[in-house]
C-alpha positions in Angstrom: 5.6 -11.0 -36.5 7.5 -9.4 -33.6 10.9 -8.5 -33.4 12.8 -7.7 -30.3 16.4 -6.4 -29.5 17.4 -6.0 -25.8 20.2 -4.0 -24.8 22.1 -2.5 -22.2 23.6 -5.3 -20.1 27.2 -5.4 -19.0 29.7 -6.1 -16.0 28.4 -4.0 -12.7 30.2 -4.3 -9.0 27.1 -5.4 -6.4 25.3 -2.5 -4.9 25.5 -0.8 -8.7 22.6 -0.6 -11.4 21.8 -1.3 -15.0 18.8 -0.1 -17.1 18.2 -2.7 -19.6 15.9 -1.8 -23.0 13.8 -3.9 -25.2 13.1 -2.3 -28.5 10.1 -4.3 -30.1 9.7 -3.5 -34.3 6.6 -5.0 -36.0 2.8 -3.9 -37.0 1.8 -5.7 -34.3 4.0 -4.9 -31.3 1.8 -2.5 -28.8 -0.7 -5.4 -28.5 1.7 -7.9 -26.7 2.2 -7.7 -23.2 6.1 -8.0 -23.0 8.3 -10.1 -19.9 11.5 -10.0 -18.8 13.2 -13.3 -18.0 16.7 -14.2 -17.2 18.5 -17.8 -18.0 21.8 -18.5 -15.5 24.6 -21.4 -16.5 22.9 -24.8 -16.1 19.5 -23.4 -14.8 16.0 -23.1 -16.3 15.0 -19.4 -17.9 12.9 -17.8 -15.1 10.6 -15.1 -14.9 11.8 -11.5 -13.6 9.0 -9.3 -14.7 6.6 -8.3 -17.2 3.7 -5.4 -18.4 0.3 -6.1 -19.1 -2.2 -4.3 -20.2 -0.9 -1.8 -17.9 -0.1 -3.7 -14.6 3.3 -4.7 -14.1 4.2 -8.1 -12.4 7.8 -8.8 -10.9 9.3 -12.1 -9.1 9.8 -11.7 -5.2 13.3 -12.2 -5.9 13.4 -8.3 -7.8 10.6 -6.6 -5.9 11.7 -3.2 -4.7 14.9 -3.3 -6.9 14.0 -3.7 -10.3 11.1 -1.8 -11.9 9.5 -2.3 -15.7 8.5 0.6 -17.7 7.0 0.5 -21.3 7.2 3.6 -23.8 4.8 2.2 -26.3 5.5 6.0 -28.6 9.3 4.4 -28.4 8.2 0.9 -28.7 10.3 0.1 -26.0 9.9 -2.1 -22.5 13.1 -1.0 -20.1 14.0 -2.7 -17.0 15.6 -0.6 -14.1 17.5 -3.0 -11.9 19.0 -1.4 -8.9 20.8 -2.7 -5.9 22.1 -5.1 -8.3 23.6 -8.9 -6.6 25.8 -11.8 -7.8 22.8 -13.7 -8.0 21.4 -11.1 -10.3 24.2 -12.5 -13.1 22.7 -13.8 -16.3 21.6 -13.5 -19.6 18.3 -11.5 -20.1 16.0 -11.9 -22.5 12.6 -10.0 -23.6 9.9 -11.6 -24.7 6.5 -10.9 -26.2 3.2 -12.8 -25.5 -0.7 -12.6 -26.1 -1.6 -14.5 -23.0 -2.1 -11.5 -21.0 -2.9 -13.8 -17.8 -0.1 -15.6 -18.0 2.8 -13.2 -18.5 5.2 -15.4 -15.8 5.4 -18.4 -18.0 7.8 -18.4 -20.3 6.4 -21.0 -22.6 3.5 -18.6 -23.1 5.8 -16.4 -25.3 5.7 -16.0 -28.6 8.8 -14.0 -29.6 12.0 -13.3 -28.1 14.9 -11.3 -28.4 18.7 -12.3 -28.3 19.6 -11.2 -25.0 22.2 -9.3 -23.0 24.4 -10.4 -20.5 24.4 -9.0 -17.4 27.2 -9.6 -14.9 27.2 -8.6 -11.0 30.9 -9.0 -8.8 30.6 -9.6 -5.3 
C-alpha cells in the first residue's frame, strides 16, 4: 500500500512558476516509479511526466519548462513548472505504478494522491 499527498499548487499570473511536491508514505514506496498527470474541466487526465528507474519522461507539451525530481531519502517526487501558461491550469495529481515501461498511461497506476489545483491567468 502506497499513499501519496501532492502539494504546492495555487493561483500564478503566466510567465510565473510553481514547484509542486508528492510526498509518498508506505513500506513499499521507493520501488514505484511515480507520474505526474493533470485532469482540466471536461477533459481526460493526461500525462505531464514521470521517473523511472532513474530516467525521467515529460509530454512535449512541458518539455523545457517543467522538470521532475525524486528525493527517495525524503520520499518525495517534485515537479518544477516554470514559464507557467493558461493552458497549464488544472488539477494535478501524483501517481504511483509498477509498470516501469509504461509510466505515460494513467490506467497503469496503482495509487494516487488527492491532487492540487494549479491555476495560470493570462
Amino acid at each position: 500500500q502506497v499513499q501519496l499527498v501532492e502539494s504546492g499548487g495555487g493561483l500564478v499570473q503566466a510567465g510565473g512558476s510553481l514547484n509542486l511536491s508528492c510526498a509518498a508514505s508506505g513500506r513499499t514506496a521507493s520501488r514505484f516509479a511515480v507520474g505526474w498527470f493533470r485532469q482540466a474541466p471536461g477533459k481526460e487526465r493526461e500525462f505531464v511526466a514521470a521517473t523511472s528507474r532513474g530516467n525521467k519522461y515529460y509530454a512535449d507539451s512541458v518539455k523545457g519548462r517543467f522538470t521532475i525530481s525524486r528525493d527517495n531519502a525524503k520520499s518525495t517526487v517534485s515537479l518544477e513548472m516554470n514559464s507557467l501558461e493558461p493552458e497549464d491550469t488544472a488539477v494535478y495529481y501524483c501517481g504511483a505504478t509498477l509498470d516501469y515501461l509504461r509510466v505515460k498511461m494513467p490506467r497503469m497506476y496503482n495509487y494516487w494522491g488527492q491532487g492540487t489545483q494549479v491555476t495560470v491567468s493570462s
